[in-house]
DRENNUKOL-66897 format. One record per atom (N, C-alpha, C): x negated, y, z; residue in three letters. Coordinates in steps of 0.05 Angstrom, whole numbers, plus 32768, in hexadecimal, padded with zeros to 4 digits. Atoms other than C-alpha are relative to their C-alpha. Layout:
XYZALA ...
//
This chain:
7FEA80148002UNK 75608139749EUNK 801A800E7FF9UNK 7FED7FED8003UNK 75A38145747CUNK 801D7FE98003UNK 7FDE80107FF2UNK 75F181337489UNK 800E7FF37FDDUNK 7FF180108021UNK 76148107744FUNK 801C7FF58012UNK 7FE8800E8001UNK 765380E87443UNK 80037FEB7FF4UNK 8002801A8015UNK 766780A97429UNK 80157FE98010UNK 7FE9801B7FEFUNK 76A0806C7438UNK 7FF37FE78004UNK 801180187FF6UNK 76828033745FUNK 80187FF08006UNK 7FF280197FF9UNK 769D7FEC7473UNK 7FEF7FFA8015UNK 800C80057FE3UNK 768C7FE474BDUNK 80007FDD7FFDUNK 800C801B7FF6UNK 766A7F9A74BBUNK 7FF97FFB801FUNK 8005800D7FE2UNK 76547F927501UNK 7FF5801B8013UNK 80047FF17FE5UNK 76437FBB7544UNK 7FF67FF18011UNK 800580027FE6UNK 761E7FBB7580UNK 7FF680138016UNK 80007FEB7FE9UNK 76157FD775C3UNK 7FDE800C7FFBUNK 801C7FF77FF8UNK 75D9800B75CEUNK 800780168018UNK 80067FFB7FE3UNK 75D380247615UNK 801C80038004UNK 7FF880067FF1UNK 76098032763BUNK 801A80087FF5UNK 7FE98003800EUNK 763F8054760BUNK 800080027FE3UNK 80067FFB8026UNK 7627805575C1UNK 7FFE7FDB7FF3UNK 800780108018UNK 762380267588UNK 7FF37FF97FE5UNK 80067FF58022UNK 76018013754CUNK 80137FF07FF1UNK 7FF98011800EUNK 762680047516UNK 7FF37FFC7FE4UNK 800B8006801BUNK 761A7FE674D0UNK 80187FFA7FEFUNK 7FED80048018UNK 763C7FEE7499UNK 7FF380067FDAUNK 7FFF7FFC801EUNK 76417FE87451UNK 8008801B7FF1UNK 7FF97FF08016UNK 764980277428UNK 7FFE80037FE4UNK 7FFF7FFA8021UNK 7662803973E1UNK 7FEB80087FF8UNK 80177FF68007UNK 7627805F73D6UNK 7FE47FFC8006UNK 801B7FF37FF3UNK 75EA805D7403UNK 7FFD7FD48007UNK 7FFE80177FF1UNK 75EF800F740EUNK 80097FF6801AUNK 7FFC80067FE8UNK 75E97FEA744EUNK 7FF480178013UNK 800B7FEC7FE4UNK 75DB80207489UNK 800B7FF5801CUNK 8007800C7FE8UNK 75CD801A74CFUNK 800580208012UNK 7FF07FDE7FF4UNK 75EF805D74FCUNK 80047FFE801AUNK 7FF77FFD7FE4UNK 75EF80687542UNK 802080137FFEUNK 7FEE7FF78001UNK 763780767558UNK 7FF88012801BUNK 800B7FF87FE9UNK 763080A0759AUNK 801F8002800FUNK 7FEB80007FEEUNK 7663809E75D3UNK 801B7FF27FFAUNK 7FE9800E8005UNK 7693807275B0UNK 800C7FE48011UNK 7FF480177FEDUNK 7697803B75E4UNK 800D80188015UNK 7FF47FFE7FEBUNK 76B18069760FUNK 8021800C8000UNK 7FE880018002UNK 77018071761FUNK 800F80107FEEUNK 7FF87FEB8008UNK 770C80B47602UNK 7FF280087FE6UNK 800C7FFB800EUNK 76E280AE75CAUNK 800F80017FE7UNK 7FF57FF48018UNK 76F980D37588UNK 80087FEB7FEDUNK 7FF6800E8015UNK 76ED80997559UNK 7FF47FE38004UNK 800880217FF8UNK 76D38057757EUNK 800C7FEF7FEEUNK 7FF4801D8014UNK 770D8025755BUNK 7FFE80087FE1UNK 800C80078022UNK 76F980457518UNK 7FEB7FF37FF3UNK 801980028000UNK 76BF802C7521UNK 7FFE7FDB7FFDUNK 8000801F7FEFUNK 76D27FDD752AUNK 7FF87FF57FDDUNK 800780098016UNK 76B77FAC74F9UNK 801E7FFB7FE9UNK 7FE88014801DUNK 76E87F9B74B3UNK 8012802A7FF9UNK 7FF57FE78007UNK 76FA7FED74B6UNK 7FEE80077FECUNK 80077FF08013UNK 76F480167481UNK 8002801E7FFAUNK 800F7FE17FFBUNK 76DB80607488UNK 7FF480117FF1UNK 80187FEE8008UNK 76C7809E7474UNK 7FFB8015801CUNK 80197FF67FF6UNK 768780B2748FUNK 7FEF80137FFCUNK 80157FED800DUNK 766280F3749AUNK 7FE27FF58019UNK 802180047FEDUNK 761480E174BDUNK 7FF1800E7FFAUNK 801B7FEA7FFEUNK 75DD810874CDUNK 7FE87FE57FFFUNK 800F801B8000UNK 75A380DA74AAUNK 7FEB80058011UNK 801380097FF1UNK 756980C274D6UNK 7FE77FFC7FF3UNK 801F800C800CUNK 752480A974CCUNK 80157FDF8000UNK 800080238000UNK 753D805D74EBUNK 801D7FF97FFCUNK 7FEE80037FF8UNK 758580697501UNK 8013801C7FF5UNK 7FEC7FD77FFFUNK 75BB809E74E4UNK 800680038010UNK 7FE380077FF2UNK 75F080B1750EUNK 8013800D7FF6UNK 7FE480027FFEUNK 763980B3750AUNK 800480207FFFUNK 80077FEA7FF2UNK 765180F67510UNK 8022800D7FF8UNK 7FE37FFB800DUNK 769980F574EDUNK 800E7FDF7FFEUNK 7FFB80298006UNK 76C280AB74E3UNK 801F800E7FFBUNK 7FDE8009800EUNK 770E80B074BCUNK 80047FE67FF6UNK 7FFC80208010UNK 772A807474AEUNK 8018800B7FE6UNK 7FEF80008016UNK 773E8065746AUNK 80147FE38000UNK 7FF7801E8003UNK 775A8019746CUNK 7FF07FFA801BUNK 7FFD800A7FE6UNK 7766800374BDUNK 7FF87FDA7FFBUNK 7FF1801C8004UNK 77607FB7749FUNK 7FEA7FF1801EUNK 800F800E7FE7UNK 77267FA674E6UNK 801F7FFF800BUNK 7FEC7FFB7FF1UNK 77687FBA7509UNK 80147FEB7FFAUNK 7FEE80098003UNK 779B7F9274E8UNK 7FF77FD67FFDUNK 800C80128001UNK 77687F5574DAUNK 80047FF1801CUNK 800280077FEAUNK 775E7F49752FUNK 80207FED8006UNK 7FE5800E7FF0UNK 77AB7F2B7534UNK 80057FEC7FECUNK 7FFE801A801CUNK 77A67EF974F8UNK 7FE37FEA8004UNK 800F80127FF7UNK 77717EC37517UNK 7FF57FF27FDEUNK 800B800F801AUNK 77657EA074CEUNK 7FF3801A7FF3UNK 80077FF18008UNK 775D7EDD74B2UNK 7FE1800E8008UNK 80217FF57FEAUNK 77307EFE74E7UNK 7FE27FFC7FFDUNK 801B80148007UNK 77037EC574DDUNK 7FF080037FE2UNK 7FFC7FFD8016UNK 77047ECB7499UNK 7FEE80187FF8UNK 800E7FE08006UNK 76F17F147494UNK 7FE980028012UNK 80197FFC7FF4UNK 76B87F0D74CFUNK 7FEC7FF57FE7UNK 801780028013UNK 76957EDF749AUNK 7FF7800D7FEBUNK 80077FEE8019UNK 76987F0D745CUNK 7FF180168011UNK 80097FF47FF0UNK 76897F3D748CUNK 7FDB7FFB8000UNK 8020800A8006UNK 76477F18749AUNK 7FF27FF67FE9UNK 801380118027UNK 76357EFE7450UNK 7FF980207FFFUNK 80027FE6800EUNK 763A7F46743DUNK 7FF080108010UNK 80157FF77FF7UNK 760B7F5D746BUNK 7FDD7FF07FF7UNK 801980188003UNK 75DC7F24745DUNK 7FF680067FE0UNK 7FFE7FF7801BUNK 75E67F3A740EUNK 7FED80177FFAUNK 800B7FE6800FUNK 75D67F7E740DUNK 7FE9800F8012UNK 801B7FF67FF0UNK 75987FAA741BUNK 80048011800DUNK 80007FED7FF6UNK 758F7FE07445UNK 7FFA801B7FEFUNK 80037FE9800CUNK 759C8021741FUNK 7FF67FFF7FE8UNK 7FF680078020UNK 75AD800073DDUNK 800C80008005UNK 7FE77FFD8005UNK 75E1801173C4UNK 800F7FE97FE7UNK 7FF780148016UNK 760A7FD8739CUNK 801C7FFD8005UNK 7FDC7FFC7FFEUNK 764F7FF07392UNK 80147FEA8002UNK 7FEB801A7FFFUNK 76677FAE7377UNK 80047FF98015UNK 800C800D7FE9UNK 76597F8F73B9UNK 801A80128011UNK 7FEB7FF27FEFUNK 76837FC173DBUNK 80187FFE7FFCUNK 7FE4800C800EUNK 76BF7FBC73B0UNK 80077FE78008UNK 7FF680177FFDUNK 76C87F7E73B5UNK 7FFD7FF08019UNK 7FFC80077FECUNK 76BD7F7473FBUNK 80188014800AUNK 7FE37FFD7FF6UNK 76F37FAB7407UNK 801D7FFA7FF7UNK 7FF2800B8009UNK 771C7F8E73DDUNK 80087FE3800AUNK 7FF0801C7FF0UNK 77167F477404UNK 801280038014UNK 7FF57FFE7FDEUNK 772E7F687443UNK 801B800A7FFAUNK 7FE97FF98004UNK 77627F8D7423UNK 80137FEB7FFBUNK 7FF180188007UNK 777D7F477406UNK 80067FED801AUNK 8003800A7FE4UNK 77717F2B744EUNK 8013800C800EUNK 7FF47FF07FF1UNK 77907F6A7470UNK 80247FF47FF6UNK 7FEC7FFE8010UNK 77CD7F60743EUNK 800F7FE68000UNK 7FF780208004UNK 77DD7F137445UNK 80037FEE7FE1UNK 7FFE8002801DUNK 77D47F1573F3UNK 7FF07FDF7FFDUNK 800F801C800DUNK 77B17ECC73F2UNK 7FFD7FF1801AUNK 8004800E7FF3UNK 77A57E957423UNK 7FE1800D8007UNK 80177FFC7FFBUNK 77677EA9744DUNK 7FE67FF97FF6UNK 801E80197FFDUNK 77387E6D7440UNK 7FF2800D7FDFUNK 80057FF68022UNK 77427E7F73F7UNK 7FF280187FF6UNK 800D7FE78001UNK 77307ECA73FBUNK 7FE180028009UNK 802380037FFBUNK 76EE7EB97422UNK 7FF37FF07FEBUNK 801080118018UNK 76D97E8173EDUNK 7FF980157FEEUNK 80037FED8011UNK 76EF7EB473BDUNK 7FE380177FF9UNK 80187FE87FFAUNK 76C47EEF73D5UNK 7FE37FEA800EUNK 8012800B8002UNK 768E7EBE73E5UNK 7FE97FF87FE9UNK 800C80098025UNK 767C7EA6739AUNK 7FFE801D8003UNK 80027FF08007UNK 768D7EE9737FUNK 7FEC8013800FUNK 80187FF48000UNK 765D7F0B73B0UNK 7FE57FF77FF7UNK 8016800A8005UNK 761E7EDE73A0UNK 7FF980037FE4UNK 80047FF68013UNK 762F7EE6735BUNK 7FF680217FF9UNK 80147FE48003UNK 761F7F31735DUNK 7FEA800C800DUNK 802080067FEFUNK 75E17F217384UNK 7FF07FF67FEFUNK 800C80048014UNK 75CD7F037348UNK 7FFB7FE38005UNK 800080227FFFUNK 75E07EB5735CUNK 801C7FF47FF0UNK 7FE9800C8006UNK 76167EA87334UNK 7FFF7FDF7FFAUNK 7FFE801E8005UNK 762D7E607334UNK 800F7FFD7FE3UNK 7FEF800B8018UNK 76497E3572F4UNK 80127FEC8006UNK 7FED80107FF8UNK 76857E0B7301UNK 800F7FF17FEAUNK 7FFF800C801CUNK 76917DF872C0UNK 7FE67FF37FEEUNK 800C8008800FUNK 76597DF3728EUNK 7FE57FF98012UNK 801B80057FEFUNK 76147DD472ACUNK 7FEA80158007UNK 80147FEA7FFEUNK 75ED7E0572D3UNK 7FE37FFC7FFCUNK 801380068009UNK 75AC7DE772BDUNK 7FF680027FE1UNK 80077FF78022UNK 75A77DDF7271UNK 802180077FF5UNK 7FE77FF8800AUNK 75F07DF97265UNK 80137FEE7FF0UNK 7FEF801D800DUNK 760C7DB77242UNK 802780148012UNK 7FE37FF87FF9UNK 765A7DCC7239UNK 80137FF38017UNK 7FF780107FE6UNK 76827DB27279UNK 80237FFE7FECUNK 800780027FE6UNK 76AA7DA4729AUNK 7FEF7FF1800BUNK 801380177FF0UNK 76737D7E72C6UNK 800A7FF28012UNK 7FEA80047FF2UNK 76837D5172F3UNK 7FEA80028020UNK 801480087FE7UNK 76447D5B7325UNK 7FFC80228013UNK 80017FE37FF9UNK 76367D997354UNK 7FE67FFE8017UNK 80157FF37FF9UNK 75E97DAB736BUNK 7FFB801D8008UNK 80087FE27FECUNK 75D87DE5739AUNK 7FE580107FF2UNK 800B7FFB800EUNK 759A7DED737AUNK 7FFA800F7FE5UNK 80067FF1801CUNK 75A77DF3733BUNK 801B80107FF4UNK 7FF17FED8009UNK 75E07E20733CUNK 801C7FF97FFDUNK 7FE9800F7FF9UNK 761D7DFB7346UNK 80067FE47FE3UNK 7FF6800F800FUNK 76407DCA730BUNK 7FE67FFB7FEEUNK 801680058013UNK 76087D9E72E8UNK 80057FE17FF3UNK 7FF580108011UNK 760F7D6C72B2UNK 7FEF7FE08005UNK 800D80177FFBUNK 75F07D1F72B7UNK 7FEA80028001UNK 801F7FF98001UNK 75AE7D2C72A2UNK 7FF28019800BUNK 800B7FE27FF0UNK 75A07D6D72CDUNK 800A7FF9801FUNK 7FFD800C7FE8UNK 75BB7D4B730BUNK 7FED7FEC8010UNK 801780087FEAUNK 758E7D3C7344UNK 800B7FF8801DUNK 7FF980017FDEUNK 75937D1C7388UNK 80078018800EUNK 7FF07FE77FEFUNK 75BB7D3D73BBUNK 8014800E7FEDUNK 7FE77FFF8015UNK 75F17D4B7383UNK 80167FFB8013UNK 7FEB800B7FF8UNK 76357D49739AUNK 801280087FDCUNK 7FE78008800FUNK 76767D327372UNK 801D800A7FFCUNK 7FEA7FFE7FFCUNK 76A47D63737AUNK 801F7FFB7FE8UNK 7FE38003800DUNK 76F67D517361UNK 7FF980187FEEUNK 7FFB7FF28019UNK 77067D6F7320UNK 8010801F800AUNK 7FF37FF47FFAUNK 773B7D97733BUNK 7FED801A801BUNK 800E7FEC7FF1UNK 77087DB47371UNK 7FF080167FEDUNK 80127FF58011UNK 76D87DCF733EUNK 8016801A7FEEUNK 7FE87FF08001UNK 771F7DF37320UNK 800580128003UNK 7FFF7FF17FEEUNK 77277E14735AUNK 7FEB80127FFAUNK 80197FF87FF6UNK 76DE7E297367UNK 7FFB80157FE6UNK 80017FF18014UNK 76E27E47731CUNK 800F80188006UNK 7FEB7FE17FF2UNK 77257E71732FUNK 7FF880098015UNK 80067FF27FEAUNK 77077E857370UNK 7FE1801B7FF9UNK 80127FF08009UNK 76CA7EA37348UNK 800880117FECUNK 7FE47FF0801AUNK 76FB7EC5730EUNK 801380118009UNK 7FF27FF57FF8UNK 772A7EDD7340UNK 80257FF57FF1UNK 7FE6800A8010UNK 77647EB17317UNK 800B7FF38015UNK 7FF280077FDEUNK 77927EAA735DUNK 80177FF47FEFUNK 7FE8800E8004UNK 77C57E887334UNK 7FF97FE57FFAUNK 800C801B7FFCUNK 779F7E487333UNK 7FF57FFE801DUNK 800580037FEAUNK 777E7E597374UNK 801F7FFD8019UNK 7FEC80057FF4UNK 77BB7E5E7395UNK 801C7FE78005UNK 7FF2801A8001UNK 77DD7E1F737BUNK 7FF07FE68001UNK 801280158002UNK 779B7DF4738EUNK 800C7FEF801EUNK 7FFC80087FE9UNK 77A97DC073BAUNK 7FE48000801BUNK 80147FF97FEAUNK 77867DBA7409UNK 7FED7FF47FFEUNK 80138008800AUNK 775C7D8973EEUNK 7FEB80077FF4UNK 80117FF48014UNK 773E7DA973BEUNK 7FF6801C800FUNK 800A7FDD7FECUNK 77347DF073EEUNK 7FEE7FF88012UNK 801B80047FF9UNK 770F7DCA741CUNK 7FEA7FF67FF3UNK 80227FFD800FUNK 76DB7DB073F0UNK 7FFD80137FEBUNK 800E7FED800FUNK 76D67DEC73CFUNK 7FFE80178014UNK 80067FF37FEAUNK 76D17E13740CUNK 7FE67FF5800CUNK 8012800D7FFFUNK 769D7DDC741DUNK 7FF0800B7FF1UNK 80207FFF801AUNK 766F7DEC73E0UNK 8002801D7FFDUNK 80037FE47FFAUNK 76827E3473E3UNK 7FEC800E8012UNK 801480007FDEUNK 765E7E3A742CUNK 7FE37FFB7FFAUNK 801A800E7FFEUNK 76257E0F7416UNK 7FF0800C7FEDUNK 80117FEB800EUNK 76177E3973DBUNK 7FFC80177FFFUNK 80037FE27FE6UNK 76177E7C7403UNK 7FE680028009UNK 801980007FE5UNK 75E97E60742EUNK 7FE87FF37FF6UNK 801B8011800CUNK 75B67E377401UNK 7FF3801B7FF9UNK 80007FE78007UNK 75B57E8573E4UNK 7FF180118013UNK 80057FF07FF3UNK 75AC7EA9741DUNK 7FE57FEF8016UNK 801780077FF6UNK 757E7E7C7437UNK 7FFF7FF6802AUNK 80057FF67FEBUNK 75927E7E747DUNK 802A7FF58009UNK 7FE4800E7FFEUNK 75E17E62749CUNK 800F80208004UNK 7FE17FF17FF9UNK 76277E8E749EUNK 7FFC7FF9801CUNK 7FF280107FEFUNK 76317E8474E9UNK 801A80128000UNK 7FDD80047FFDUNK 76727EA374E4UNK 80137FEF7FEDUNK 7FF580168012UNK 76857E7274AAUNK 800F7FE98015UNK 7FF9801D7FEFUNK 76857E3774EAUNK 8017800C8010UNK 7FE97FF67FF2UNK 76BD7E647506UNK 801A80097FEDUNK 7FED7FEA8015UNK 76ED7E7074CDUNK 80137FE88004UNK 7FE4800C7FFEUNK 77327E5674D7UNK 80077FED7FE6UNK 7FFE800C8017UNK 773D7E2674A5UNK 80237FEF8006UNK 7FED80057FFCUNK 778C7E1474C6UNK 80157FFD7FE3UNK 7FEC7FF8801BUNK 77B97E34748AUNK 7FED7FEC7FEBUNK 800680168018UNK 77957E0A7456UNK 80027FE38006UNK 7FFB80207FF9UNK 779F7DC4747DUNK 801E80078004UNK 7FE580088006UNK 77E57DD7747CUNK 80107FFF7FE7UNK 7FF780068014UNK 77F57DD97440UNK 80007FEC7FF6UNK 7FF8801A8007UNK 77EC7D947439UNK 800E7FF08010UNK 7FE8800E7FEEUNK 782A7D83746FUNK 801380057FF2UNK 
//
């Protein structure tokens, strides 16, 4: 067995016996890994809070057969730390958090995936966008490099030029009259808009969408995550959705 390096995104933790942890994280290189931390629950421990989920680290481990472990932790970007006192946010980042575990494999490596999940947190950490917006955002955009990309414009069925005005889970988001099937929804013109700039990364339309339009594209965001993954977000049913109902007071 030999010792590597590599910058992870601490996704989640839990307790194993009495002061250790495993954690899981996303790395640049090596994929998703799975690392016993050792003695970090306890008071005096070297690098316990580097260790908290939404941080971002470099990591030296000694690999394993089942379990690496830990064996070095620097933080590069504190954003677990600064995330915990911003409640919308928090929420926000537990679910990417969890999509992005749910995404990637164990020891694949799929850089995109990484980028652009530390890039949500950094936008999160940073107050650079309305929360709700940044999770939709990084929602689409990860499924798309999972190889689900939705169409929000032209019909994701036989491609007929859009805009459409119908939106199917099935068949890939935006579908034209004749490719529309029960259980269809109708979403507003202006939603579908959105749902485009949120997959483009064009924040100067996302940012001037009204709250209307964020929740049902937050709505169909969620639902096409999860038709995907096969299986529910539950930290989705916890995500602060406050700052976007105020913007319409």
């Amino acid at each position: 067995m030999a010792t590597y390096r590599d910058v992870g995104i601490v996704l989640r933790t839990h307790k194993l016996g009495e002061t250790d942890r495993i954690v899981t994280m996303l790395t640049r290189g090596r994929g998703e890994i799975r690392a016993v931390a050792k003695g970090v629950r306890r008071t005096k421990s070297k690098f316990g809070a580097r260790l908290e989920p939404g941080m971002i680290v470099d990591l030296q481990c000694y690999e394993g057969r089942s379990l690496d472990t830990v064996t070095q932790a620097e933080i590069i970007a504190p954003y677990g730390e600064r995330l915990v006192h911003d409640y919308g946010a928090f929420t926000a980042a537990s679910a990417m958090l969890e999509t992005a575990e749910r995404l990637v494999e164990e020891r694949e490596a799929v850089p995109q995936q990484f980028n652009l999940l530390a890039g949500a947190l950094a936008s999160l950490a940073h107050r650079e966008h309305d929360a709700t917006l940044v999770l939709d955002s990084y929602l689409l955009r990860a499924v798309a490099i999972a190889g689900w990309a939705p169409s929000f414009v032209d019909c994701a069925g036989c491609g007929a030029a859009g805009p459409q005005r119908a939106f199917n889970l099935a068949s890939g988001g935006a579908v034209c009259y004749s490719c529309r099937t029960p259980g269809s929804s109708a979403p507003r013109p202006e939603t579908f808009a959105l749902l485009a700039a949120l997959l483009t990364g064009d924040w100067d339309v996302a940012d001037a969408s009204s709250s209307g339009a964020r929740r049902e594209a937050s709505g169909l965001a969620a639902a096409y995550v999860q038709w995907h993954l096969e299986r529910g977000v539950r930290s989705l049913r916890l995500v602060d959705r406050t700052s976007t109902l105020e913007t319409s007071r």
